[in-house]
KOLPAGU-328669 format. One record per residue (C-alpha): chain; residue number from 1; y, z, x; residue in one letter. Coordinates in steps of 0.001 Angstrom, whole numbers, plus 500000, padded with zeros to 6 digits. Layout:
N
 unit pos      Y      Z      X code
    A NUM      Y      Z      X    A
...
***
This chain:
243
 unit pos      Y      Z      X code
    A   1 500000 500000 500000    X
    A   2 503076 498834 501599    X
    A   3 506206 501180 501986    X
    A   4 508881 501587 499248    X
    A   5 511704 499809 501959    X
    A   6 508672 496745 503129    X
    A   7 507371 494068 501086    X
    A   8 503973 493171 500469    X
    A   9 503527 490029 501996    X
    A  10 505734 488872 504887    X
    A  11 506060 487693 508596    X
    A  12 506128 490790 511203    X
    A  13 506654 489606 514745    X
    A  14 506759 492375 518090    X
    A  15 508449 492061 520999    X
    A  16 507826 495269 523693    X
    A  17 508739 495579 527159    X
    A  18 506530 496605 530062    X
    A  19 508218 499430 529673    X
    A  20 507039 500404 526304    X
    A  21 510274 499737 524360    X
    A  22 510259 497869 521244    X
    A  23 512318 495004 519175    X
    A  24 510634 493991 516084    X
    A  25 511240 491972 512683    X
    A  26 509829 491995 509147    X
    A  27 510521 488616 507595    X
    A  28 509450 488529 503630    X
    A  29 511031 484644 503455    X
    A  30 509160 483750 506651    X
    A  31 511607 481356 507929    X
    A  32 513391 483392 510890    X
    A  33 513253 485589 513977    X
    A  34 511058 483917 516166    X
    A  35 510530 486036 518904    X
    A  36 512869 483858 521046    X
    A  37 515605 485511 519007    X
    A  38 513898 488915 519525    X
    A  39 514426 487971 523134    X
    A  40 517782 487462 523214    X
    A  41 518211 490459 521219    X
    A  42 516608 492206 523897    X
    A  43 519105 490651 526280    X
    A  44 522279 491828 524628    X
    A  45 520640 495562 523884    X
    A  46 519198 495744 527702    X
    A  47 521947 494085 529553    X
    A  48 520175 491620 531051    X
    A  49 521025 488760 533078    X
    A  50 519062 486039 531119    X
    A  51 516428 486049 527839    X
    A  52 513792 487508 528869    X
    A  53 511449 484435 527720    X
    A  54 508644 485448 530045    X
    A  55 508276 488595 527350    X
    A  56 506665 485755 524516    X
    A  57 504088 485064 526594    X
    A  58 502824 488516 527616    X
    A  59 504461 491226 525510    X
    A  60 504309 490083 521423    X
    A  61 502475 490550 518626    X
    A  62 502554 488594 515505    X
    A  63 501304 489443 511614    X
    A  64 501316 487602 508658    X
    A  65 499989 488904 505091    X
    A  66 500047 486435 502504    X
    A  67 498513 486452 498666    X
    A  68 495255 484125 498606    X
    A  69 496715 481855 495436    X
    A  70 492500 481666 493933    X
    A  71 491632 485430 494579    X
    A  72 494574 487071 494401    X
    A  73 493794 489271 496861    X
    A  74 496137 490272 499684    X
    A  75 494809 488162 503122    X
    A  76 496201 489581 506857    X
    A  77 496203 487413 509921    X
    A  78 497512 489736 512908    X
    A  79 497263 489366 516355    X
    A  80 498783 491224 519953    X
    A  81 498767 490759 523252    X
    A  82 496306 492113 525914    X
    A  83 499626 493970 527477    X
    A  84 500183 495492 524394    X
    A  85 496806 495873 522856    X
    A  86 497437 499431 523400    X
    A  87 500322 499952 520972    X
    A  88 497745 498933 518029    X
    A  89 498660 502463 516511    X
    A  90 502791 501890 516314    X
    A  91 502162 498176 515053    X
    A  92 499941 500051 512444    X
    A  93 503046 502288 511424    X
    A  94 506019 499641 511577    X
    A  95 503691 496722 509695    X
    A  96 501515 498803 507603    X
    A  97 498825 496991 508874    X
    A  98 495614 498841 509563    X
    A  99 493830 498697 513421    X
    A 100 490796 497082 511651    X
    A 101 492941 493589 511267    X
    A 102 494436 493306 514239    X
    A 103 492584 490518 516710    X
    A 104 493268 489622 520350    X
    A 105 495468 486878 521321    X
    A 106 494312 485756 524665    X
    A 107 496020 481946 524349    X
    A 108 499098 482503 527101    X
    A 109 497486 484681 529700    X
    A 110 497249 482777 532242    X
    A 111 501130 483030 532283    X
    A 112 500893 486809 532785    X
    A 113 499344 487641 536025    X
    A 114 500268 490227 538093    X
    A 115 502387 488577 541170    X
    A 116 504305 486639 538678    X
    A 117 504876 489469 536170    X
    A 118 506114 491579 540122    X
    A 119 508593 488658 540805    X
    A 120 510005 489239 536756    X
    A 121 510652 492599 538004    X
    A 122 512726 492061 540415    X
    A 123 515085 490087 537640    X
    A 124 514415 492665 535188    X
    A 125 514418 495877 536336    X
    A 126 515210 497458 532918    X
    A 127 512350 496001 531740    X
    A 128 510451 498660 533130    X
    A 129 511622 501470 532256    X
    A 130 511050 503387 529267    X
    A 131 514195 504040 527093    X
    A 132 512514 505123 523982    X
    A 133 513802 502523 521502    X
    A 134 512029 501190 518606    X
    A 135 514224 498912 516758    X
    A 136 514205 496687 513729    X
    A 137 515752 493280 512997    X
    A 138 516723 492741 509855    X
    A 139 518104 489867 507814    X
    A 140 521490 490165 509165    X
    A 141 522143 491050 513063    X
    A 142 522096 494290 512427    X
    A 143 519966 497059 513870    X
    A 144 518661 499799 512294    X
    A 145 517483 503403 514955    X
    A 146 514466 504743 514942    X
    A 147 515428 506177 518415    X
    A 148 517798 506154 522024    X
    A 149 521191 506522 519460    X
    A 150 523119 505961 522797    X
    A 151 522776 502129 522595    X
    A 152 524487 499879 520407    X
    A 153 523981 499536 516775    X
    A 154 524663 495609 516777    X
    A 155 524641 492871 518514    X
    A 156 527185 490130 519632    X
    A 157 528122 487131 520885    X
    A 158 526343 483724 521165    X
    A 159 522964 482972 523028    X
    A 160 523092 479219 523701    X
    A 161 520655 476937 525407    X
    A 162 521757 473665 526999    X
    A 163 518969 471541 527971    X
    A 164 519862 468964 530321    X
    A 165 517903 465997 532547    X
    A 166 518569 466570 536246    X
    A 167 522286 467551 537949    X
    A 168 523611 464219 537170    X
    A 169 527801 463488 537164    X
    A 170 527578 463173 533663    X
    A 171 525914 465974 533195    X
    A 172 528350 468055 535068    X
    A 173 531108 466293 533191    X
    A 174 529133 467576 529772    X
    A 175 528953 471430 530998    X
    A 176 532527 471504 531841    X
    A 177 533598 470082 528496    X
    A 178 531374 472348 526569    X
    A 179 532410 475626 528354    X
    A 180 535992 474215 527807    X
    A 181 535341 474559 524078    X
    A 182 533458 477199 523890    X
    A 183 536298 478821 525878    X
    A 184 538939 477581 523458    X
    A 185 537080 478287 520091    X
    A 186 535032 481552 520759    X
    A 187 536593 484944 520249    X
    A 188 533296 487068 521109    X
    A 189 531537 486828 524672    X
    A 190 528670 483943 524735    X
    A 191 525683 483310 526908    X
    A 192 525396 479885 528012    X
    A 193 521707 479295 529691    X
    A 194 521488 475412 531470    X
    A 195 518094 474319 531981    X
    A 196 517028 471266 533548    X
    A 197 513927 469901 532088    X
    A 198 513117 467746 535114    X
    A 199 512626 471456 536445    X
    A 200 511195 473736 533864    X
    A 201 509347 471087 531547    X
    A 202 507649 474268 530441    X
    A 203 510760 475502 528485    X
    A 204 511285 472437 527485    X
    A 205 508118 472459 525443    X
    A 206 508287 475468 524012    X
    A 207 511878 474969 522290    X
    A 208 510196 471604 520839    X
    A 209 513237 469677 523370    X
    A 210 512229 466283 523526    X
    A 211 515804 464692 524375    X
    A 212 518525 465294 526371    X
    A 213 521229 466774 526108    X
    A 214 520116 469248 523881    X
    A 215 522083 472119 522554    X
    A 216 520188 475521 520927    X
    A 217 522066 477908 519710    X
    A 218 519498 481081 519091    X
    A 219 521436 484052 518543    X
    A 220 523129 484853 515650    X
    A 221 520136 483431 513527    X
    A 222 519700 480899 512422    X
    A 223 518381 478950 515067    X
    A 224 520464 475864 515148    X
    A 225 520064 472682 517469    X
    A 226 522464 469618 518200    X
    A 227 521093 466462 520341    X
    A 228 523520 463866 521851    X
    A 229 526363 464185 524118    X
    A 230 528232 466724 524173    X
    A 231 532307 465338 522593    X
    A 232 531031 465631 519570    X
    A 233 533757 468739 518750    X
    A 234 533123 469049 514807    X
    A 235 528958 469274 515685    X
    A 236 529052 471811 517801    X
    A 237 531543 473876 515335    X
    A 238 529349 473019 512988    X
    A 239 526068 474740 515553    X
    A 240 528264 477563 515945    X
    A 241 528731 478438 512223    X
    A 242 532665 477745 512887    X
    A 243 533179 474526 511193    X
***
């Protein structure tokens, strides 16, 4: 029996640290908060340099309960992480999802050894240690404590993603323009991640990029996307929720 404040059926992704902290969103519409948005809510919250995108691969957890339209009957799909296999008892509380159903997701660990996980360290020290928070992402970009009241109750800003093809002159001549906007039309701090696809095909992939320029915007939900060049002014206001 689900809580009074959760729904029956919904989307619950988990996004922990190696550190044992936790970000996490129940999603009743299904249509948000991928856990590359839990990342860069981890980013703003931490203080970190960069998204933390390693975290999908190693650190997440994912349920989904749904009605079964012939029986009726409430079906759960829920799987975690071999890093966080352990926290099966919290992903009980915060989904209402008993141990029983949850399965282990072994698809991405190749990506999760230990010498590579040592050299994420180094980038993101804060990663492993332990501030005891345990928060919730709702709807809205809002945060809700469970625990550690001495962070910040919301979040900020823009996360953006520009993904580019090699360090061309026209590429340069795109960043400049776009930070020149961004500069011009923002009133909030924005994070503004280049990534060359030439170089990391594998993020590439996993934001579905298959042209460049391509411009994400992930944080505040939704998840928007523009592809083309870059003077396209009214587009990008339009990405940005400012047009």
């Amino acid at each position: 029996m689900a809580s009074p404040d959760q729904p029956l059926t919904f989307k619950g992704l988990a996004l922990f640290t190696p550190g044992g902290d936790l970000i996490y969103s129940i999603d009743p519409s299904k249509q948000g908060h991928w856990h590359v948005q839990l990342s860069a809510a981890m980013q703003n919250v931490l203080s970190l340099p960069e998204v933390p995108l390693f975290l999908n691969d190693c650190y997440t957890a994912t349920v989904d309960r749904w009605i079964d339209r012939k029986t009726q009957a409430l079906q759960v799909a829920a799987t975690a992480k071999p890093r966080v296999w352990q926290y099966r008892p919290i992903l009980q509380v915060i989904f209402n999802t008993p141990i029983q159903h949850w399965q282990l997701d072994t698809t991405t660990e190749g990506h999760c050894d230990t010498a590579l996980l040592d050299n994420y360290r180094q980038q993101f020290p804060q990663l492993w240690h332990h501030h005891n928070l345990v928060l919730r992402l709702d709807n809205l970009p809002t945060f809700r404590y469970i625990a550690s009241p001495d962070l910040p109750t919301t979040l900020s800003g823009y996360v953006l993603r520009l993904f580019v093809r090699g360090q061309t002159s026209t590429t340069i001549e795109a960043l400049e323009s776009l930070h020149q906007l961004l500069e011009q039309t923002l009133t909030c701090p924005y994070t503004l991640r280049v990534v060359d696809v030439q170089q990391h095909p594998d993020l590439a992939e996993q934001d579905n990029v298959t042209a460049t320029p391509t411009l994400i915007k992930t944080w505040p939900p939704p998840v928007r996307r523009f592809v083309g060049t870059l003077d396209r002014k009214d587009r990008i206001l339009k990405l940005l929720d400012l047009n």
